[in-house]
N, CA, C and O atoms as a printed pandas DataFrame, in Angstrom:
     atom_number atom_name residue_name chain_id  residue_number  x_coord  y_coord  z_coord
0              1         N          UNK        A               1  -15.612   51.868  -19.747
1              2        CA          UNK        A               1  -14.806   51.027  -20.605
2              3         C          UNK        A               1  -13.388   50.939  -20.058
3              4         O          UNK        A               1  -12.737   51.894  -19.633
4              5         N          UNK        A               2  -12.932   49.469  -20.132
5              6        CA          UNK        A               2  -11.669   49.732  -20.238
6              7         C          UNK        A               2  -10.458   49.515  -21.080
7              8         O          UNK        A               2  -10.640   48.526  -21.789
8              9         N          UNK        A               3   -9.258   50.079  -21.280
9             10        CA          UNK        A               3   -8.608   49.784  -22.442
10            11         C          UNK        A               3   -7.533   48.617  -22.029
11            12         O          UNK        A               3   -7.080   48.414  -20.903
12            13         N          UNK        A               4   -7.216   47.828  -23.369
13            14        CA          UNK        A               4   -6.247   46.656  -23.237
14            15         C          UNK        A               4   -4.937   47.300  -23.530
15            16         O          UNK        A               4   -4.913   48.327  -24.207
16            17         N          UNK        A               5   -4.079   46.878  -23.164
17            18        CA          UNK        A               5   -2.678   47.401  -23.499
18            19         C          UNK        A               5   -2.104   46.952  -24.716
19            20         O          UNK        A               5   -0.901   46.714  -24.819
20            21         N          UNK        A               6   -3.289   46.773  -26.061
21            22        CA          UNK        A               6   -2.206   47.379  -27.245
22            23         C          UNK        A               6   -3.786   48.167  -28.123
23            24         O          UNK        A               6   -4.170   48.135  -29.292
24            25         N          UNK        A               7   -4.438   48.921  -26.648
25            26        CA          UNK        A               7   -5.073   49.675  -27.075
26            27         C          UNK        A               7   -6.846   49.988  -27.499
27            28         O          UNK        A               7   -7.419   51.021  -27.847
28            29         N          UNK        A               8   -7.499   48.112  -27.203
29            30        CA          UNK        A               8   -7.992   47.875  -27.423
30            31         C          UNK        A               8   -9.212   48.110  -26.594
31            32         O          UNK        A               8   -8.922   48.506  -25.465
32            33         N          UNK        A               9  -10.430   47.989  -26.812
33            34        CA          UNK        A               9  -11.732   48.667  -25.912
34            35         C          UNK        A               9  -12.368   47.584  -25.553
35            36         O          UNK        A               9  -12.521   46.699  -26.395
36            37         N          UNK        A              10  -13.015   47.376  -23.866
37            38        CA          UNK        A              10  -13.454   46.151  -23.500
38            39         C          UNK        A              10  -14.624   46.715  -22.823
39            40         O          UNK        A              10  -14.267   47.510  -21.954
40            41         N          UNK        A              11  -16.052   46.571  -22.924
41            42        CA          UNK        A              11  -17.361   47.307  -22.072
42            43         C          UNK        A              11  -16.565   47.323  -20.453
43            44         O          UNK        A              11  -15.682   46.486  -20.261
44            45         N          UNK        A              12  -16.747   47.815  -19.893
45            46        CA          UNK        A              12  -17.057   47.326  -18.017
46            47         C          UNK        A              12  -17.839   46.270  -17.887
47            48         O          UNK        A              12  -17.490   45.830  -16.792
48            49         N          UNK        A              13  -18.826   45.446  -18.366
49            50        CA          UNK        A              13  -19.787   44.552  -18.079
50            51         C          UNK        A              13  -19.110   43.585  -18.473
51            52         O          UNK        A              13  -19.050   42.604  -17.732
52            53         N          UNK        A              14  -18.371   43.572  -19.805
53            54        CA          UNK        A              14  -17.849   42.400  -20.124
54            55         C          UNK        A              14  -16.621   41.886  -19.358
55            56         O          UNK        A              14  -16.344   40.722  -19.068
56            57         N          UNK        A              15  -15.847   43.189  -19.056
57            58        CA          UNK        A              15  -14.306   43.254  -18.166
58            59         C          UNK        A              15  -14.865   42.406  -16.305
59            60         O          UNK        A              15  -14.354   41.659  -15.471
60            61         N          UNK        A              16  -15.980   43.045  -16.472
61            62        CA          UNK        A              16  -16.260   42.571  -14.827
62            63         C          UNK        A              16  -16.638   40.939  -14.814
63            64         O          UNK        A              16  -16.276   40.249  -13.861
64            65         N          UNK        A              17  -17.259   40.464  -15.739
65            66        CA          UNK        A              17  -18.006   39.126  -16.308
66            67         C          UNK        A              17  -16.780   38.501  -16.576
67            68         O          UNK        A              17  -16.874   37.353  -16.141
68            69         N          UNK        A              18  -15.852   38.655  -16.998
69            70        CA          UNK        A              18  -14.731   37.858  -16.987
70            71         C          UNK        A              18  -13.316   37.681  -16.039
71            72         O          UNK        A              18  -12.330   36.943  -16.008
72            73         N          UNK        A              19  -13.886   38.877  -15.270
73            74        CA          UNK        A              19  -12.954   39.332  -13.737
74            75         C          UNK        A              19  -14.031   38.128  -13.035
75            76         O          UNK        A              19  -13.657   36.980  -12.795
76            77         N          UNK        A              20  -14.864   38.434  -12.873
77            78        CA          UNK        A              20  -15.594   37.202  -11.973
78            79         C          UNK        A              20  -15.553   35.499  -12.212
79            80         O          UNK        A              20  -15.488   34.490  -11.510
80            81         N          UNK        A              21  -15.604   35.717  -13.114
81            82        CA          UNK        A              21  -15.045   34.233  -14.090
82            83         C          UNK        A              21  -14.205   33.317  -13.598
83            84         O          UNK        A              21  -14.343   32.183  -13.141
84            85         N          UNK        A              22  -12.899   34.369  -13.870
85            86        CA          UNK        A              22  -11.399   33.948  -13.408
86            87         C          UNK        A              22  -11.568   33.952  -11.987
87            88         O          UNK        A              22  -11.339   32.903  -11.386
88            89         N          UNK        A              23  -11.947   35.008  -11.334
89            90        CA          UNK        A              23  -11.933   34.461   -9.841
90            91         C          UNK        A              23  -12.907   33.457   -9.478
91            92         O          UNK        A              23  -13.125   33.232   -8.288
92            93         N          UNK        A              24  -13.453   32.895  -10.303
93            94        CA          UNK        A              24  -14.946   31.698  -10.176
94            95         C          UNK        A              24  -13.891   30.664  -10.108
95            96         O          UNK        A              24  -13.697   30.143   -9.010
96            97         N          UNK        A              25  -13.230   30.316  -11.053
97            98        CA          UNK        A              25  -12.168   29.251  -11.296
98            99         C          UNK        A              25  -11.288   29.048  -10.713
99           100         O          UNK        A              25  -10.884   28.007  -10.195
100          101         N          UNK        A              26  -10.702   30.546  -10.752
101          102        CA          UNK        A              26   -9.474   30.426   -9.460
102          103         C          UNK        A              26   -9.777   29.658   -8.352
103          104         O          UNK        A              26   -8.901   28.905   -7.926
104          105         N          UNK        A              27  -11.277   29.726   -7.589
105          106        CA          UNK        A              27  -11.163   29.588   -6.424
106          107         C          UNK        A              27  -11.774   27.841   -6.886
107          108         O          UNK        A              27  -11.717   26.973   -6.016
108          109         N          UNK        A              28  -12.139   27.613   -7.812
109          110        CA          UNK        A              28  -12.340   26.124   -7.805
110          111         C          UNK        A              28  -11.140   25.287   -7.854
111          112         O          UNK        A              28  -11.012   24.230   -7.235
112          113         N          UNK        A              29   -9.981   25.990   -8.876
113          114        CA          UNK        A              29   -8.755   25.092   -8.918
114          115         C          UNK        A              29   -8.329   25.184   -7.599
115          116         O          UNK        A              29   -7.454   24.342   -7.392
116          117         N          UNK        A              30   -8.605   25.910   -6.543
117          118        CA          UNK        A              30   -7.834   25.585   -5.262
118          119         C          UNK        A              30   -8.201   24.652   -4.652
119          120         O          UNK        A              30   -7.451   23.783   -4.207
120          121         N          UNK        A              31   -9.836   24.694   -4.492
121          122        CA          UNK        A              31  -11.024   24.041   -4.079
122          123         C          UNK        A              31  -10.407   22.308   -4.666
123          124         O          UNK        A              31  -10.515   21.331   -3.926
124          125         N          UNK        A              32   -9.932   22.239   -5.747
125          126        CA          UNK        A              32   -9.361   20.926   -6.392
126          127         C          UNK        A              32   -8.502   20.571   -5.672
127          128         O          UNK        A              32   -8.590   19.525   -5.029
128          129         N          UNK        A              33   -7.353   21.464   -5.615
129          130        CA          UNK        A              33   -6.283   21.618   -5.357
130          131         C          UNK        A              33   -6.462   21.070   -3.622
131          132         O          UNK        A              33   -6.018   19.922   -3.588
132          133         N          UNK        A              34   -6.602   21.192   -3.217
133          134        CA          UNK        A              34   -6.898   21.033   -1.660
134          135         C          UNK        A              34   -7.583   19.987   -1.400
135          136         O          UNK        A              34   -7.291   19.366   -0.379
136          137         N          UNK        A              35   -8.634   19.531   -2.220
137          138        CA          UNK        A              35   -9.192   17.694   -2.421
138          139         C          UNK        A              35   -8.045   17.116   -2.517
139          140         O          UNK        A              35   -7.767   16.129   -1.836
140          141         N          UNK        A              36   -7.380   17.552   -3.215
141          142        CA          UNK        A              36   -6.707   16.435   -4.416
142          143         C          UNK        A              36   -5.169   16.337   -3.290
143          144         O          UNK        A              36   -4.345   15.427   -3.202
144          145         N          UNK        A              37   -5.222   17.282   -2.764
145          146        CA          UNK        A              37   -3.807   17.000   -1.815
146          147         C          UNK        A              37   -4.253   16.305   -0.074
147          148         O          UNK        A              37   -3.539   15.784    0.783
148          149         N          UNK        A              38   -5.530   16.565   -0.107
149          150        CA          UNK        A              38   -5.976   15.544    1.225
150          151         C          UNK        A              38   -6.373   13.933    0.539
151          152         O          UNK        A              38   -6.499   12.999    1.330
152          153         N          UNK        A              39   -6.507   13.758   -0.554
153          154        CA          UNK        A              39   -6.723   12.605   -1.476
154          155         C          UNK        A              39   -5.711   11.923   -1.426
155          156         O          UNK        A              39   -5.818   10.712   -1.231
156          157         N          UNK        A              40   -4.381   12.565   -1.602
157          158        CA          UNK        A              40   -2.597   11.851   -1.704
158          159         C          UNK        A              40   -2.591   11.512   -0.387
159          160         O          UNK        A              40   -2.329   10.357   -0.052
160          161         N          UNK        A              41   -2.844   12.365    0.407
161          162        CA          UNK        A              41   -2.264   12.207    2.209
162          163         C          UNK        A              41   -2.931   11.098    2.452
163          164         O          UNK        A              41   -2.230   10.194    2.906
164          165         N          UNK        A              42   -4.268   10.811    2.275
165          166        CA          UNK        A              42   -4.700    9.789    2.745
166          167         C          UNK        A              42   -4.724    8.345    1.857
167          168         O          UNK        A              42   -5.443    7.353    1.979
168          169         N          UNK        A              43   -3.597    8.667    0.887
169          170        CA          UNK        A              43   -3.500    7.548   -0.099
170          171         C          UNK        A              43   -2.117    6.896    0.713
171          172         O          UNK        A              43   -1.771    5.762    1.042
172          173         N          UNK        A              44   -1.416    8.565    0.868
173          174        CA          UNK        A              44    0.213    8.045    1.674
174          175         C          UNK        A              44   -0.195    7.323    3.023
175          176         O          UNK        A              44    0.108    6.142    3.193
176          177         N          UNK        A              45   -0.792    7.948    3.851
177          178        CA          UNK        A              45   -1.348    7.373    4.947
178          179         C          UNK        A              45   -1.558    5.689    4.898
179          180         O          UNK        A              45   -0.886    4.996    5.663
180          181         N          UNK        A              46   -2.510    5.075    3.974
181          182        CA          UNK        A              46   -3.280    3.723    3.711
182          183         C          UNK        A              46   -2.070    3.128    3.017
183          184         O          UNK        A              46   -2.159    1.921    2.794
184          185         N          UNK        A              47   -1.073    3.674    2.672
185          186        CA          UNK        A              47    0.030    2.960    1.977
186          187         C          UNK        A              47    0.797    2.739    2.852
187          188         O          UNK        A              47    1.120    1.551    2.863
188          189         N          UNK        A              48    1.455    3.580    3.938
189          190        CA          UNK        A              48    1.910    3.123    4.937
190          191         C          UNK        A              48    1.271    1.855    5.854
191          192         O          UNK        A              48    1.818    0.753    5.835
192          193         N          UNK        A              49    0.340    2.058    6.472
193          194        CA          UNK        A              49   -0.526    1.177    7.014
194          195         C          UNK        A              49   -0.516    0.041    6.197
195          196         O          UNK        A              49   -0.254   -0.953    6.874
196          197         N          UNK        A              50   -0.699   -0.215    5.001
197          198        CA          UNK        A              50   -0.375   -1.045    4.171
198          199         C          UNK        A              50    0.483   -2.005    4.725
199          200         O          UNK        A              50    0.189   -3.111    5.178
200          201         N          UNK        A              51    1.844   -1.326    4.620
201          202        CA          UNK        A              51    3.248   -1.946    4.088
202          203         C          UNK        A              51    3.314   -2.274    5.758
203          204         O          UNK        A              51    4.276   -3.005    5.992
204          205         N          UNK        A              52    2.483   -1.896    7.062
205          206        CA          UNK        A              52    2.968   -2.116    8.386
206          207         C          UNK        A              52    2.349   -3.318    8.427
207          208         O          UNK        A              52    2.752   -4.169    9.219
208          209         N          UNK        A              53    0.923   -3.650    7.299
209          210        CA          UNK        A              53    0.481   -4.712    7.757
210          211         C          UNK        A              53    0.964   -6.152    6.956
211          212         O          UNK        A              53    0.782   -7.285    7.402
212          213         N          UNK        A              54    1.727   -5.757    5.464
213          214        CA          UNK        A              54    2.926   -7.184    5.136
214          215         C          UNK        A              54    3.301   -7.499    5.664
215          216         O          UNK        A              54    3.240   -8.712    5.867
216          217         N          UNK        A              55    4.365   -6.305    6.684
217          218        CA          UNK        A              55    5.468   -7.005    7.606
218          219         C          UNK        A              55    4.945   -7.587    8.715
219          220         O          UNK        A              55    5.711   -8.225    9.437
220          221         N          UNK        A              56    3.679   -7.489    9.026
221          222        CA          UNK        A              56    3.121   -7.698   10.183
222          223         C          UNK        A              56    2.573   -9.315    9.925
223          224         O          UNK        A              56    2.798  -10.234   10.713
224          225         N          UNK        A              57    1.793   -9.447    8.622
225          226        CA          UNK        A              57    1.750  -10.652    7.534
226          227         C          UNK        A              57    2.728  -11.721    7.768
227          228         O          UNK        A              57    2.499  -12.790    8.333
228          229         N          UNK        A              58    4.113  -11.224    7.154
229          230        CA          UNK        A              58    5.530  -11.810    7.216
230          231         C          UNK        A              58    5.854  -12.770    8.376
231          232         O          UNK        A              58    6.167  -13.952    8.517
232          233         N          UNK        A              59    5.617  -11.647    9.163
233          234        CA          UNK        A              59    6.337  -11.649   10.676
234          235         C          UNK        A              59    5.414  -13.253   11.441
235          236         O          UNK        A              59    5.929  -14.189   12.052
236          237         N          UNK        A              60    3.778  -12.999   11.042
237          238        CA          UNK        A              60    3.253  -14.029   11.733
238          239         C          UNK        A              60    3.210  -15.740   10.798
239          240         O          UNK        A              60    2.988  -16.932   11.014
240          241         N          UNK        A              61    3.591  -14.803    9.699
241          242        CA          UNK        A              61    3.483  -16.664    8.423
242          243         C          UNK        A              61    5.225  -17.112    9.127
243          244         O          UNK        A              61    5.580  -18.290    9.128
244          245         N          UNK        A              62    5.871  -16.326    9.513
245          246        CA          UNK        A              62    7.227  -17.205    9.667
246          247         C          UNK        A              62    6.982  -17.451   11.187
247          248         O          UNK        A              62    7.793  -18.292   11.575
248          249         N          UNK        A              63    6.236  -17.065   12.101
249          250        CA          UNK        A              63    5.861  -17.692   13.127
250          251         C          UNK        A              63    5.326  -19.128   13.100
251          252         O          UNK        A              63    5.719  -20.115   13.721
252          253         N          UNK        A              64    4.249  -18.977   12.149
253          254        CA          UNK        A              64    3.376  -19.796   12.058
254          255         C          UNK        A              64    4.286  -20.958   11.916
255          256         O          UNK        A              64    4.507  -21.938   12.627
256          257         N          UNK        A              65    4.763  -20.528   10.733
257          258        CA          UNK        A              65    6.081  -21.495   10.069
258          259         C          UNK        A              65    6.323  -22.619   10.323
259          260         O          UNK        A              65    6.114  -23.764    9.922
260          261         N          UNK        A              66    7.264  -21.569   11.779
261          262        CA          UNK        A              66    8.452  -22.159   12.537
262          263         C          UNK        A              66    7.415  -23.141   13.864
263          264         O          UNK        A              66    8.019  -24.076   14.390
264          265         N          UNK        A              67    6.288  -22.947   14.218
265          266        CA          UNK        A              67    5.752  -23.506   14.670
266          267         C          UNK        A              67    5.102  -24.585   14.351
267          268         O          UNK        A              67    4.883  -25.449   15.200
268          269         N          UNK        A              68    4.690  -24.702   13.073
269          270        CA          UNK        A              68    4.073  -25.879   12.408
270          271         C          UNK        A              68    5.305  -26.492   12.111
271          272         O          UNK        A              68    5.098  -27.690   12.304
272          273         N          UNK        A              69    6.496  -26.337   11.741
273          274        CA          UNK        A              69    7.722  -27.497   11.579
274          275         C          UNK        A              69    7.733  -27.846   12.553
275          276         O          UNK        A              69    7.505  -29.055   12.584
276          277         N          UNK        A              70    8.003  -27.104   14.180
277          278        CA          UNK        A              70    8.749  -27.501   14.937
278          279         C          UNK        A              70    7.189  -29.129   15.577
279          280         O          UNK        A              70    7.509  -30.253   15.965
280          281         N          UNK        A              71    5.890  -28.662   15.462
281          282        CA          UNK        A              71    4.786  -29.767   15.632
282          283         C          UNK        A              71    5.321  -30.801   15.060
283          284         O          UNK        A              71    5.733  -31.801   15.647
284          285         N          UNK        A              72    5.341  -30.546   13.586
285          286        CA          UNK        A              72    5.554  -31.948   12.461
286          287         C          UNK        A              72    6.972  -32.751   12.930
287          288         O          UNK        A              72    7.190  -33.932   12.660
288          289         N          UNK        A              73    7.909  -31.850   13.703
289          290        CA          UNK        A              73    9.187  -32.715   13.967
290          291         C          UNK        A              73    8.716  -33.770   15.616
291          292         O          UNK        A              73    9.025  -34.932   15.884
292          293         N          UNK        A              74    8.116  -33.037   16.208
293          294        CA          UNK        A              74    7.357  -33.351   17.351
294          295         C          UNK        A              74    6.658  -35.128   17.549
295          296         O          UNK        A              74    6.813  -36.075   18.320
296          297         N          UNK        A              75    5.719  -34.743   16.131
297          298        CA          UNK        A              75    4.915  -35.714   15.500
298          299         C          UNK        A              75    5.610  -36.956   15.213
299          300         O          UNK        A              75    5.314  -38.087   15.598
300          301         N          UNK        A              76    6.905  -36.457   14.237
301          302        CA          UNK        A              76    7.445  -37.819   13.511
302          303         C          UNK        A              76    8.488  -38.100   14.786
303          304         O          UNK        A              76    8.708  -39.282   14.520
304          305         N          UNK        A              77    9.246  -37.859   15.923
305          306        CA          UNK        A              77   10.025  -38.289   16.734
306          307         C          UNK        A              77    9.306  -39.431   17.164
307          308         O          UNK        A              77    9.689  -40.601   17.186
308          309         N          UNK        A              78    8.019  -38.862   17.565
309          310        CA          UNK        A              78    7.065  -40.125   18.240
310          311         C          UNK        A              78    6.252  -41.413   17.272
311          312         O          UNK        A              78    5.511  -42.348   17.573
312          313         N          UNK        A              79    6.742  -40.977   16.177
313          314        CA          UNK        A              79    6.290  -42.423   15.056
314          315         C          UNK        A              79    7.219  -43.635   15.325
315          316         O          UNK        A              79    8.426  -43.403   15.404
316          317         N          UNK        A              80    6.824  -44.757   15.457
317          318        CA          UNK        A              80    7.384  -45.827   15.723
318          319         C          UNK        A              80    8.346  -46.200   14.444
319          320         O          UNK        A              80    7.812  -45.770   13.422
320          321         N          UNK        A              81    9.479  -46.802   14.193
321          322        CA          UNK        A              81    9.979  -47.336   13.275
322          323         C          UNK        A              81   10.887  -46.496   12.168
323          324         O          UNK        A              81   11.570  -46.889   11.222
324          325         N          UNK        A              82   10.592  -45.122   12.708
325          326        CA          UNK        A              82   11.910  -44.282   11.873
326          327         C          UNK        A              82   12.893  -43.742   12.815
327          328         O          UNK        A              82   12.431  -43.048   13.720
328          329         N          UNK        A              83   14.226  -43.934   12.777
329          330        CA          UNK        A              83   15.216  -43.388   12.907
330          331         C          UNK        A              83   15.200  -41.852   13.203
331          332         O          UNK        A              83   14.167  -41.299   12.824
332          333         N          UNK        A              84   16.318  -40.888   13.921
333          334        CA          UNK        A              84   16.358  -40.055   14.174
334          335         C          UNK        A              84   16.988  -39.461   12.550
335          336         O          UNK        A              84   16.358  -38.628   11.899
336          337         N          UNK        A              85   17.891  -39.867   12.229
337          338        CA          UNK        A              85   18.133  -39.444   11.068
338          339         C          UNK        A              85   17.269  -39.542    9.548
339          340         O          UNK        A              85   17.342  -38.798    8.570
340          341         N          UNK        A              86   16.454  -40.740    9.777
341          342        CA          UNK        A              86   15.377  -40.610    8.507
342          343         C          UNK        A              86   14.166  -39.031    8.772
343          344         O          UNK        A              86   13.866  -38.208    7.907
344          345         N          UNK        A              87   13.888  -39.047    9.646
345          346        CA          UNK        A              87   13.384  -38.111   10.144
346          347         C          UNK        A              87   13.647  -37.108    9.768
347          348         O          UNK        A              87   12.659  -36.509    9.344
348          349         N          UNK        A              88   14.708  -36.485    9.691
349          350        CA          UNK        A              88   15.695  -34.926    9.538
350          351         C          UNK        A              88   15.874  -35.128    8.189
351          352         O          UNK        A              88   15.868  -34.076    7.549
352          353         N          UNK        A              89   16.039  -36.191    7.505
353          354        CA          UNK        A              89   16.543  -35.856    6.301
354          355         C          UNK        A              89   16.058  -35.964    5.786
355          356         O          UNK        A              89   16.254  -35.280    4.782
356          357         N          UNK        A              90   14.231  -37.368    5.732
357          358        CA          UNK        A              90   13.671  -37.661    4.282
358          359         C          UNK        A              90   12.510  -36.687    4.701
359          360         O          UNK        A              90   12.289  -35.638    4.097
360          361         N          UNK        A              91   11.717  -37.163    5.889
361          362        CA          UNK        A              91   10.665  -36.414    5.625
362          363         C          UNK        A              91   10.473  -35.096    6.208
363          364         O          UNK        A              91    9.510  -34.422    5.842
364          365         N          UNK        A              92   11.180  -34.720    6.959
365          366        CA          UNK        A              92   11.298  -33.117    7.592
366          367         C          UNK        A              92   11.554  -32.229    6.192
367          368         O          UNK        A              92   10.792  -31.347    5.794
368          369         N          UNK        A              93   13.245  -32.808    5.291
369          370        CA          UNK        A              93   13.445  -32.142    4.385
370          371         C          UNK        A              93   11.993  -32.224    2.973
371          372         O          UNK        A              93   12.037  -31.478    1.994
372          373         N          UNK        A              94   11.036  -33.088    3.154
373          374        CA          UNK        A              94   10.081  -33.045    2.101
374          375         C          UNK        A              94    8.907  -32.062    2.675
375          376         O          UNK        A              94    8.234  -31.340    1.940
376          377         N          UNK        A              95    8.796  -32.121    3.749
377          378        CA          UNK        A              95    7.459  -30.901    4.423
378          379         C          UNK        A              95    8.228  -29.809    4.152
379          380         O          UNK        A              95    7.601  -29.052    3.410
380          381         N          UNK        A              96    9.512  -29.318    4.476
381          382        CA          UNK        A              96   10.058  -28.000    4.300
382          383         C          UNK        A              96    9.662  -27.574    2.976
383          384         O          UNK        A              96    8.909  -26.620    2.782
384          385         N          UNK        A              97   10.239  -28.379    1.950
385          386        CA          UNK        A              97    9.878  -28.332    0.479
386          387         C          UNK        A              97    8.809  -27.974    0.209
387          388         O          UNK        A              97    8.711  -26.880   -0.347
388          389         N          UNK        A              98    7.585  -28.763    0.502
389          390        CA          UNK        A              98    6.418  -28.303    0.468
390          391         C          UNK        A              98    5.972  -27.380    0.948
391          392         O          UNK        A              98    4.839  -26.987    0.671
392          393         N          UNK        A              99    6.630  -26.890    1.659
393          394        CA          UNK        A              99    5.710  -25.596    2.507
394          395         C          UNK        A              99    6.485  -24.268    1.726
395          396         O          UNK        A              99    5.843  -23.266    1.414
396          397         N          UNK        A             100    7.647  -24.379    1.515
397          398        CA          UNK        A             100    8.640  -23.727    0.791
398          399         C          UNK        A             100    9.406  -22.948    1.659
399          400         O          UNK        A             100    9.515  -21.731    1.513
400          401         N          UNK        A             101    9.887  -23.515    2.462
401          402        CA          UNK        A             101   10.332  -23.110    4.062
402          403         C          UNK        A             101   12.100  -23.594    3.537
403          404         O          UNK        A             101   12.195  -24.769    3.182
404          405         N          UNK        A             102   13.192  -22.892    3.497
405          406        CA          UNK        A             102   14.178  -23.183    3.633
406          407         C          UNK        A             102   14.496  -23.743    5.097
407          408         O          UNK        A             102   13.958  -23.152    6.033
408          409         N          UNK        A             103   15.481  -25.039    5.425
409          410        CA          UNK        A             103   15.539  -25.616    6.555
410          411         C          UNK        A             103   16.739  -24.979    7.199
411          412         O          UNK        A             103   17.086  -25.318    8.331
């Protein structure tokens, strides 16, 4: 038997059954504990990668962009019957609009 410290009597079978217990659990909350922190890493990980592939997103839609205006300006120089200035101002400034491309 062993005694509790305000005196109290506990079998050995029961003291050992609940010594094993706690170390049953103990070693599962680590067992958690150690999922659950390779779970974040590879959440931080895919979040990074993430955010490399917006800017990467970003980077090629304002390529794209700047390449599809610079076609469409290409296009309308060689249309017969508009001006260099109708060009720049009516319909260049209405594709920008539409595309939502500040000029």
């Amino acid at each position: 038997m062993e005694a509790f410290e305000d005196g109290e009597f506990v079998r050995h079978a029961d003291y050992a059954a609940l010594q094993a217990e706690n170390e049953r659990l103990q070693k599962l909350c680590y067992d958690y504990s150690g999922h659950n922190q390779r779970i974040i890493k590879r959440a931080m990980e895919e979040e990074v990668e993430l955010l490399k592939l917006r800017a990467e997103n970003a980077r090629l839609r304002k390529a794209g962009d700047a390449m599809e205006n610079e076609l469409f300006r290409v296009i309308l120089m060689e249309l017969p019957g508009l001006g260099k200035e109708d060009i720049n101002n009516q319909y260049i400034a209405a594709w920008l609009a539409a595309k939502g491309v500040q000029p």
